[in-house]
C-alpha positions in Angstrom: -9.7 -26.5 -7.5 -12.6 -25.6 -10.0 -11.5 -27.2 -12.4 -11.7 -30.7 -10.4 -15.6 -31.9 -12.1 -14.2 -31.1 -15.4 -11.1 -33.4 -15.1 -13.3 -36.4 -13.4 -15.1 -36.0 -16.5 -12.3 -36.1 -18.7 -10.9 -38.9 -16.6 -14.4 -41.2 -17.1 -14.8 -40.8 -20.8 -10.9 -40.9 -21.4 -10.5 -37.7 -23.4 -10.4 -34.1 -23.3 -13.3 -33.8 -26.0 -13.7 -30.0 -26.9 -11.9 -28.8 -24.0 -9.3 -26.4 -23.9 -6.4 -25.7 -22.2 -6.0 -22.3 -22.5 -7.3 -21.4 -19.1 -4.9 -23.9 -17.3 -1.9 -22.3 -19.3 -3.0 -19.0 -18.5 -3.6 -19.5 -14.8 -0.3 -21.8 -14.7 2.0 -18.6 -16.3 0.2 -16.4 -13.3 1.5 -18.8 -10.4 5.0 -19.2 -12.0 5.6 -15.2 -12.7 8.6 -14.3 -9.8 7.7 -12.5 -6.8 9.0 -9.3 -6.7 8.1 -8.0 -3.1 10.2 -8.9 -0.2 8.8 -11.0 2.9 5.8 -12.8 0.7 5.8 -16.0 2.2 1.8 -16.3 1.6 2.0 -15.1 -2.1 4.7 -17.7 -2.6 2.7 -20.3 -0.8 -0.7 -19.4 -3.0 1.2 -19.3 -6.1 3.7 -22.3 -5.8 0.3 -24.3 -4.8 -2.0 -22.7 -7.9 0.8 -24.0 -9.9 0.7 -27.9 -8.6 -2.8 -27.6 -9.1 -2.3 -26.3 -12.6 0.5 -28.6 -13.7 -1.4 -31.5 -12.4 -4.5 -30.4 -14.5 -2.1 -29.9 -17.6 -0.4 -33.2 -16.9 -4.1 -35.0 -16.8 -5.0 -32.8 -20.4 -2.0 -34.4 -21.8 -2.6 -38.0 -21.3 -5.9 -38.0 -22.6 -5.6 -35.5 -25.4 -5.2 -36.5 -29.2 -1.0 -36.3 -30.1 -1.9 -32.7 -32.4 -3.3 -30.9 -29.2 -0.6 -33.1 -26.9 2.3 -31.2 -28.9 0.3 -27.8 -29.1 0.1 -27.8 -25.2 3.6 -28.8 -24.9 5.0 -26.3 -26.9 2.9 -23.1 -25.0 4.0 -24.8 -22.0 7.6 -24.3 -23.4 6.9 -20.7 -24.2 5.4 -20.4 -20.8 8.6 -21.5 -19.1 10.8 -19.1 -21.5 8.6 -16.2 -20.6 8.8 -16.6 -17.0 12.4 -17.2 -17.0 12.5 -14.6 -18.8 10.5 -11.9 -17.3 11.9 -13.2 -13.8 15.9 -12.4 -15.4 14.3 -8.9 -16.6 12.8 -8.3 -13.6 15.5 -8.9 -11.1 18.7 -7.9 -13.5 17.0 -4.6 -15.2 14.5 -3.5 -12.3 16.4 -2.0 -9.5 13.6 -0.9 -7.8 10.2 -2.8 -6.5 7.8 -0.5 -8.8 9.5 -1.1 -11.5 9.6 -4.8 -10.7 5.8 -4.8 -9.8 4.9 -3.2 -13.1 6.5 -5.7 -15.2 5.7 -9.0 -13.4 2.2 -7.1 -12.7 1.6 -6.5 -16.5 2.8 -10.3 -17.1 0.2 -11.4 -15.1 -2.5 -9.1 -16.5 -1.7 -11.0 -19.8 -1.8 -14.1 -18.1 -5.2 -13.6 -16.3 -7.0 -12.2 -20.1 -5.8 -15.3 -21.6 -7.2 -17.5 -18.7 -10.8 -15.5 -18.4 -11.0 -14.3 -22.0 -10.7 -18.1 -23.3 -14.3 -18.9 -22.4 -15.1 -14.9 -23.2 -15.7 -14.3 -19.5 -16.4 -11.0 -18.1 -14.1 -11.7 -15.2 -11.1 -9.8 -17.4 -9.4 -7.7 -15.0 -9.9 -4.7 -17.5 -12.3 -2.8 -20.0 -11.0 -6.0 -22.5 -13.6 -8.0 -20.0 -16.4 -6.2 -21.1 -15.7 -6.7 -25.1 -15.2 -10.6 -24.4 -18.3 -10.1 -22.3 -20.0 -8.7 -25.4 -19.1 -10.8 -27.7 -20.3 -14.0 -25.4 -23.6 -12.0 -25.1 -23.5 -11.7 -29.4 -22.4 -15.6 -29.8 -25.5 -16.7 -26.8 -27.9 -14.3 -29.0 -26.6 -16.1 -31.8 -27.1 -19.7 -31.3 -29.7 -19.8 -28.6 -32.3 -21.3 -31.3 -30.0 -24.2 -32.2 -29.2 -25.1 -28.5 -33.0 -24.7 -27.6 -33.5 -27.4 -30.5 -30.6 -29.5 -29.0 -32.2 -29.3 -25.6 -35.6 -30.1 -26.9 -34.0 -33.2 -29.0 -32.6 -34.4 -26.3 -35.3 -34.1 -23.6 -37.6 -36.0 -26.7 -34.9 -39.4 -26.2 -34.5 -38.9 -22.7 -31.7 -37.6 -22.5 -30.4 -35.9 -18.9 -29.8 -32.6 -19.9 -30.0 -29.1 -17.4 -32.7 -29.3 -14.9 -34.9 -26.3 -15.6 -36.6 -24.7 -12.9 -40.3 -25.5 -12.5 -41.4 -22.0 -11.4 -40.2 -20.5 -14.4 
């Protein structure tokens, strides 16, 4: 439900600005992937809710997205569905044992979660890949932290709201 202030925002202004959708695509291939363990009522619960949620947040990008990024989020939602049909038919006709099964659906999802935390660069990558995106959103903060400070400062001189700093520090 994180993604809730986002989409109220998106809702009030009536557009999807600079956002991106990669996150919701990556999280939304994640909750579709098959199950591959036997008795996993709760995993099927989590995932089939994760992907309401995440089709609901795709649907609300769609309507208030320009047509070029409309058809761009369409399509990889196409691809999505191919993949997961297509890992689930791998999975279940190839796989003849759970392992096996895990390991494919497993490194499916491992793809799906890089996409979805590497999109903002976050360090949240469930691998050594999280600490290169990490990296390289330490490089790009380095890198323009003189042009947002004069933003913030511009801003704070036409009073504009803008972050609340602390007054301690």
């Amino acid at each position: 439900m994180s993604p809730v202030p986002t989409f109220v925002q998106i809702f009030k202004k009536g557009s999807v600005e600079q956002y991106s959708a990669a996150p919701y695509l990556g999280t939304l291939i994640n909750c579709g992937l098959p199950m591959v363990h036997p008795h996993n009522f709760l995993v099927i619960t989590i995932n089939a809710s994760g992907m309401v949620i995440e089709l609901a947040c795709l649907l609300l990008f769609l309507r208030y997205s320009n047509q070029r990024a409309r058809v761009q989020v369409l399509v990889l939602m196409l691809v999505e569905l191919v993949v997961i049909v297509g890992v689930a038919l791998l999975a279940l006709t190839l796989a003849h044992t759970t392992k096996l099964r895990s390991t494919i659906v497993g490194s499916v999802a491992m793809l799906g979660n890089i996409i979805k935390y590497a999109a903002p660069l976050s360090v949240m990558a469930p691998n050594g890949l999280g600490t290169l995106f990490g990296l390289v959103q330490l490089i790009l903060y380095a890198t323009f932290y003189k042009s947002t400070e004069i933003q913030r400062m511009e801003r704070q001189g036409k009073g504009e709201i803008g972050l609340v700093e602390n007054p301690k520090g």
